[in-house]
C-alpha positions, -999 to 999 in steps of 0.1 A, spaced: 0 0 0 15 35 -10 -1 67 0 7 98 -14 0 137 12 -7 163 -2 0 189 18 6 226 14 42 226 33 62 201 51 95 200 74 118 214 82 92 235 77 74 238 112 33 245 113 6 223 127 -11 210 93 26 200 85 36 183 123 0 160 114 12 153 78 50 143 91 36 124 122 10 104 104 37 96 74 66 86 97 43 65 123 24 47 89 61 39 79 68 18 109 37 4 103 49 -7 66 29 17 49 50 33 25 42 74 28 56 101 4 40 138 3 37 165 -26 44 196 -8 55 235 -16 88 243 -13 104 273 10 131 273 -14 133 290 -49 137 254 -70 118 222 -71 136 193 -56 126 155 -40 144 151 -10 140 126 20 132 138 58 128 103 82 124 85 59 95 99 41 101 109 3 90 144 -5 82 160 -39 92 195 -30 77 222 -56 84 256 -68 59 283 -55 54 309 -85 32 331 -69 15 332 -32 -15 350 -24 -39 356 7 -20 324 25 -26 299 -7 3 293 -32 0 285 -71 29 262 -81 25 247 -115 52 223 -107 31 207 -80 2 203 -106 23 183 -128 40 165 -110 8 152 -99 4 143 -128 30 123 -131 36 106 -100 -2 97 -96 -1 65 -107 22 51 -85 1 54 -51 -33 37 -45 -45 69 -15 -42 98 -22 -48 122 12 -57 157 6 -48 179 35 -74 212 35 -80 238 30 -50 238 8 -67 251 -27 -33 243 -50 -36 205 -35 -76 207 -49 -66 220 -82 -36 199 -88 -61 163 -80 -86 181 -105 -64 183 -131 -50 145 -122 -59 110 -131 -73 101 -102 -97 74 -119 -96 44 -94 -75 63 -67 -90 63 -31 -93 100 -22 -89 108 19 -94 144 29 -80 154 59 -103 189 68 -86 206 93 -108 234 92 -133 255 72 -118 288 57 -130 315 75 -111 346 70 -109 343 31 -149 347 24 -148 368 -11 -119 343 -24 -141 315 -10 -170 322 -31 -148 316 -59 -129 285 -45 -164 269 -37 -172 254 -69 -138 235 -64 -143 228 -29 -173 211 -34 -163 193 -62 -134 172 -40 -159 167 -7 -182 149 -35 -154 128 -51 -134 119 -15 -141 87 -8 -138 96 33 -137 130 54 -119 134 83 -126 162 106 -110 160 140 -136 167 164 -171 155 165 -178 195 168 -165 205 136 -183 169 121 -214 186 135 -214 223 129 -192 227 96 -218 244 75 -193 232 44 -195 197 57 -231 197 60 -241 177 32 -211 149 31 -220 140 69 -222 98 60 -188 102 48 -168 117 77 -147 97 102 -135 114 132 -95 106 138 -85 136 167 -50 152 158 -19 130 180 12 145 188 45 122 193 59 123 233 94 122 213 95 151 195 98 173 226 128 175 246 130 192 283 159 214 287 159 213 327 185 244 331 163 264 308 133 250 329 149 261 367 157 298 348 124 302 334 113 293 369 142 317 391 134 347 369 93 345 382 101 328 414 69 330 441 46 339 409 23 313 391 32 312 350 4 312 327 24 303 292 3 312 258 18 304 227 9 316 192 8 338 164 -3 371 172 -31 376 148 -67 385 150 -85 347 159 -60 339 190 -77 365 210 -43 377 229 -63 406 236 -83 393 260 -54 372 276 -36 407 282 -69 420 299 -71 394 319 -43 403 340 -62 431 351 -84 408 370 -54 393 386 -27 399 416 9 400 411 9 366 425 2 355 387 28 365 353 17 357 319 41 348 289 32 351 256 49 337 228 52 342 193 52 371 166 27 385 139 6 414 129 -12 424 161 25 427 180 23 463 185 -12 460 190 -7 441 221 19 462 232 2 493 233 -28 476 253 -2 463 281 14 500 283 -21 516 283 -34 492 311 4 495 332 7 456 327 45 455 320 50 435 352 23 412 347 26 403 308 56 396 291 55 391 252 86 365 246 86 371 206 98 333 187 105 308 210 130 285 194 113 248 193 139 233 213 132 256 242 93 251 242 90 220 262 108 234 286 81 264 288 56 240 289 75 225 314 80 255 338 46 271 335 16 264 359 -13 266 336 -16 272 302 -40 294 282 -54 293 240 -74 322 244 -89 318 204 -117 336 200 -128 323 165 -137 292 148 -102 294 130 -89 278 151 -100 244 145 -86 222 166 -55 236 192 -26 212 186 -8 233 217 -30 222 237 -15 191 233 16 197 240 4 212 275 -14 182 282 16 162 275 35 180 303 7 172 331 0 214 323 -40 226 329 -53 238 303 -78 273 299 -96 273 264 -127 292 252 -157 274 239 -158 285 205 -190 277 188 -180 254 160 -144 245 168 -135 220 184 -109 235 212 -133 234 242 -140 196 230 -105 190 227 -97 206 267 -119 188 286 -134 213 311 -125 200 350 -103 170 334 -81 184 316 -86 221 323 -109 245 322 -131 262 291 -145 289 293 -167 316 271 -147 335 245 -137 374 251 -139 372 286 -111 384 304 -132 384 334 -134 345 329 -102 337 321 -90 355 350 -113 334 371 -98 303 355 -63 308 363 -72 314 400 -90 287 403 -66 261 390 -41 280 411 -61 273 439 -69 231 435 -39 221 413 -49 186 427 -83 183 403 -61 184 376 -31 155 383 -45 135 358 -35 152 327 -8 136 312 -30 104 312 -57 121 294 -33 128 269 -23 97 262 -56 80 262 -63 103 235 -39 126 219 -9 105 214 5 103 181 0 64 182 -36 71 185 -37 90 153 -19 73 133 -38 37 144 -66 48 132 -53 64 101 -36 31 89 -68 15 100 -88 38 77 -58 28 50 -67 -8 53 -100 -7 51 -100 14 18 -79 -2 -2 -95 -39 10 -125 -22 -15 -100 -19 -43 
């Protein structure tokens, strides 16, 4: 069995669509399920190359465009490489993947899509995508969405309900590394204070906003640390000046990926404050449960983040763009760290990167038995 990814980067490049793409190819290769991915290149050429031992078709971008890239190299070599995989899995919303199968021979090819989530920021260049979009929902042979919530309330998925299977994201306990120097520093430089860690780009859906207003509502017992860069930086930083939070809230900027376990490792609590149904899913989440961290989410209507943190198991969820309630959160798990010792083993129950990829070779096995 051979399946092909197409995804819309993948490593070194780092990004959560591409972390699900590289853990699901690398864990179906020990597995003996031979994975190779059709990807966009970061560098100006196309070139295959080979990264732990999955085989990737890097392609040229020649133009990018409201976060989509058109790469005619990716839509032949489709073409070309088609034939010699029996699944192809179509990571979305990736448009450039849904053009290039389009244009393919995908005759007697099982057809996976992987929705990680709806595009919501993008509505004028959506009307136009639509046509497309709906064209691959009604060829895939199986949808997976990864929560039952985004199954439920994805108006796009609506009408392609009896084909969805529900496989929730995994992360691998391997990839992440605690530095325990960096840890005891992190820990020296806010000693007697309780770390809330956030972690994200700073852009309109992750709701930093609120985060930062929260610590309003809190005493100097509590420090939060943001990290991450992007479009709202100064924003932010002009809200912390104009509430006199510099004490309280410290924006980190990029946090190397070798250092974040150790963040995760050193905080108290974490916090995704997302305030819109962008964000889908909340891989970091994840990597806070892995560390035995509690977790404060919002309930987003549609996403599946307050599904993902269970509220009083794993954390606590609470209504969106309420500093008020987020405040009340952190206090609170402050206050009873003993509700929340059992974590870690949530995580593994559930989020592991085993998990994921189980049921994705499952899913593999049962499709091509059909063929």
């Amino acid at each position: 069995m051979k399946i092909l990814h197409l995804s819309k980067y993948y490593k070194p490049y780092s990004g959560g669509i591409e972390q699900v793409v590289a853990d699901i190819s690398e864990g179906c290769l020990l597995k003996g399920i031979e994975s190779s991915v059709l990807a966009v290149n970061h560098n100006a050429d196309s070139f295959d190359y080979d990264f732990n031992g999955v085989h990737v078709y890097g392609c040229k971008s020649d133009y990018h465009y409201a976060s989509a890239d058109i790469s005619l190299s990716y839509i032949l070599k489709l073409r070309k490489i088609i034939k010699d995989f029996d699944v192809i899995h179509v990571h979305l919303p990736n448009p450039l993947a849904n053009i290039a199968l389009l244009f393919a021979n995908h005759k007697n090819k099982k057809i996976v899509v992987h929705w990680h989530s709806d595009i919501v920021k993008q509505k004028r260049l959506k009307i136009l995508y639509l046509p497309l979009q709906q064209w691959i929902l009604k060829r895939a042979d199986v949808i997976i969405t990864t929560s039952p919530v985004y199954a439920e309330y994805s108006e796009d998925l609506s009408a392609y309900k009896d084909k969805i299977k529900i496989i929730p994201i995994g992360i691998n306990s391997e990839n992440y590394t605690v530095n325990k120097e960096l840890v005891q520093n992190i820990k020296t430089q806010y000693a007697g204070r309780k770390i809330i860690f956030s972690l994200g780009r700073l852009v309109y859906y992750k709701g930093f906003e609120y985060l930062v207003e929260s610590a309003s509502h809190l005493s100097d017992e509590f420090v939060i640390l943001i990290g991450g860069n992007g479009e709202e930086k100064n924003t932010l930083n002009k809200l912390i000046s104009d509430r006199s939070l510099q004490d309280k809230v410290k924006l980190l900027g990029f946090v190397k990926d070798d250092e974040l376990p150790s963040y995760f490792a050193a905080c108290d609590m974490f916090c995704l404050p997302s305030i819109e149904k962008s964000e889908a899913f909340g891989v970091v989440q994840l990597e806070a449960f892995l560390f035995n961290t509690p977790v404060v989410s919002c309930d987003i209507k549609g996403s599946g983040v307050g599904w993902v943190n269970k509220n009083d198991v794993s954390g606590l969820v609470v209504p969106p763009k309420n500093p008020k309630a987020l405040a009340e959160a952190f206090e609170f798990i402050a206050a009873n760290p003993e509700k929340f010792t059992g974590v870690n083993q949530y995580f593994k129950d559930n989020f592991h990167a085993e998990v994921m990829v189980a049921n994705t070779a499952k899913l593999y096995k049962e499709l091509t038995s059909i063929i």
